[in-house]
C-alpha positions in Angstrom: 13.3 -45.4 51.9 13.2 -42.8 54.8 9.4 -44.2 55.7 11.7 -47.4 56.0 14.6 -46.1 57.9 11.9 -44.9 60.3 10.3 -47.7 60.7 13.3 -49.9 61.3 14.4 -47.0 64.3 11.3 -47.0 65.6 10.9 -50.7 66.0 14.4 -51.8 67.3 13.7 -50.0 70.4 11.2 -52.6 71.3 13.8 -55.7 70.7 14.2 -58.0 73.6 17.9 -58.4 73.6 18.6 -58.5 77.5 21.5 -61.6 76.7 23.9 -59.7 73.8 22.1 -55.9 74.4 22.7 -56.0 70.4 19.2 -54.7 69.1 18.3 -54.8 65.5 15.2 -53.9 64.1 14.0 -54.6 60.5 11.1 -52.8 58.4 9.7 -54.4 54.7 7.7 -52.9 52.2 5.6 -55.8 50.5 4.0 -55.4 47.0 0.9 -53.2 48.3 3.3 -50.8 50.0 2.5 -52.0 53.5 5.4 -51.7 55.8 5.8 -54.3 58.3 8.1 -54.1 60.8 10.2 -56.7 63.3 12.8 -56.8 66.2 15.3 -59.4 67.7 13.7 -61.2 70.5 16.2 -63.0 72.2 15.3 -66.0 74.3 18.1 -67.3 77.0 18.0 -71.1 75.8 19.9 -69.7 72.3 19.1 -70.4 69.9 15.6 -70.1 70.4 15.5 -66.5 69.5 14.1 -64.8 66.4 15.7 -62.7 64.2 14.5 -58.7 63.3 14.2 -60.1 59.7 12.2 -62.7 60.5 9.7 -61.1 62.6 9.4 -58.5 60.1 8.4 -61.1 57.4 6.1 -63.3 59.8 4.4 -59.8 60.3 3.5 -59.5 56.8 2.3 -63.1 55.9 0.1 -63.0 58.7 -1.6 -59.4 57.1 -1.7 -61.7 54.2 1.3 -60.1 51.9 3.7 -62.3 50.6 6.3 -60.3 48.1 8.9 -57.7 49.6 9.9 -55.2 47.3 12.5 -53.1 49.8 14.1 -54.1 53.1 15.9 -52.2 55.5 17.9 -53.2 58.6 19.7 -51.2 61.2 21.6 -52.3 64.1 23.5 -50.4 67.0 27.2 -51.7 65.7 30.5 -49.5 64.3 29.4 -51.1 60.4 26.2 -52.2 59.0 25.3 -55.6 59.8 23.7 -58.4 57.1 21.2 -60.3 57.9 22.0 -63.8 58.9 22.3 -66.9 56.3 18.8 -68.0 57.3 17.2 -64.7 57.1 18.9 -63.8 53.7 17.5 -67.6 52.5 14.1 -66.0 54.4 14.1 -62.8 52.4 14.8 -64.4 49.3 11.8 -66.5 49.8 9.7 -63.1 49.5 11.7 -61.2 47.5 13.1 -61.2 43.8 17.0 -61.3 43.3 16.6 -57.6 42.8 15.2 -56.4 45.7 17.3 -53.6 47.9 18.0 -54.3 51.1 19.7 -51.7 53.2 22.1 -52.6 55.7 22.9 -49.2 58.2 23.8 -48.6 62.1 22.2 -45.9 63.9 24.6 -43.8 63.4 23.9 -43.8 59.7 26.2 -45.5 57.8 24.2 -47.4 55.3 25.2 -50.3 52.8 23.2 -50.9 49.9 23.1 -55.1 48.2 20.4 -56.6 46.6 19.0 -60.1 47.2 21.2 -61.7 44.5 24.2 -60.4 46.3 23.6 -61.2 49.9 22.5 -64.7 48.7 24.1 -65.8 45.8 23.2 -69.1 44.1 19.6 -68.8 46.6 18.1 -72.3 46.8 14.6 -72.1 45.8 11.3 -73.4 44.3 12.4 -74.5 41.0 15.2 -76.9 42.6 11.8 -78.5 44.0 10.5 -79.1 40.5 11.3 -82.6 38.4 13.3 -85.7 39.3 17.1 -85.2 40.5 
């Protein structure tokens, strides 16, 4: 995880937030151990934007990975910060139900949920499947 934390650090530096100054920046460890990394990159027609999560995974599928097996996020804020409703449906697109993701600011208070608790109920491939 500390390869992730890293990561995360490193990368939210470069996030274009020039509107809210509220950086984030995400890091992802697919199946191969590859970690890719992503920022917020605000754009000022919101909500045009794209979120550190989402960048992050974007990353990966271009490298031509497609199963996250560890996330982290970290954010500038007094308490860790979830990802977003889309990015957690995102995520679990990637991701099993228990996949870690850690939530933490950088001053290092870190929360720990897995998929299945972030997104409860996740809508997903096999409600694609049959007749309704």
């Amino acid at each position: 995880m500390d390869e992730l934390k890293a990561a995360a650090l490193k990368v939210r530096e470069n996030a274009h937030a020039p509107y809210s100054n509220f950086k984030v920046g995400a890091a992802l460890r697919a199946e191969d151990g590859t970690v890719f990394v992503g920022c917020n990159v605000e754009n000022v027609a919101y909500p045009e934007g794209t979120c550190a999560e989402a960048g992050a995974i974007a990353a990966m599928v271009a490298a031509g990975q497609n199963r996250i097996t560890e996330a982290y996020v970290v954010a500038g804020s007094p308490m860790p910060v979830t990802p977003c409703g889309g990015c957690r449906q995102k995520l679990a697109e990637f991701g099993a139900g228990d996949v870690r993701v850690t939530m933490a600011t950088t001053g290092g208070v870190e929360q720990v949920m897995t998929l299945a608790e972030l997104l409860p109920g996740a809508f997903g491939a096999a409600h694609m499947d049959g007749d309704a």
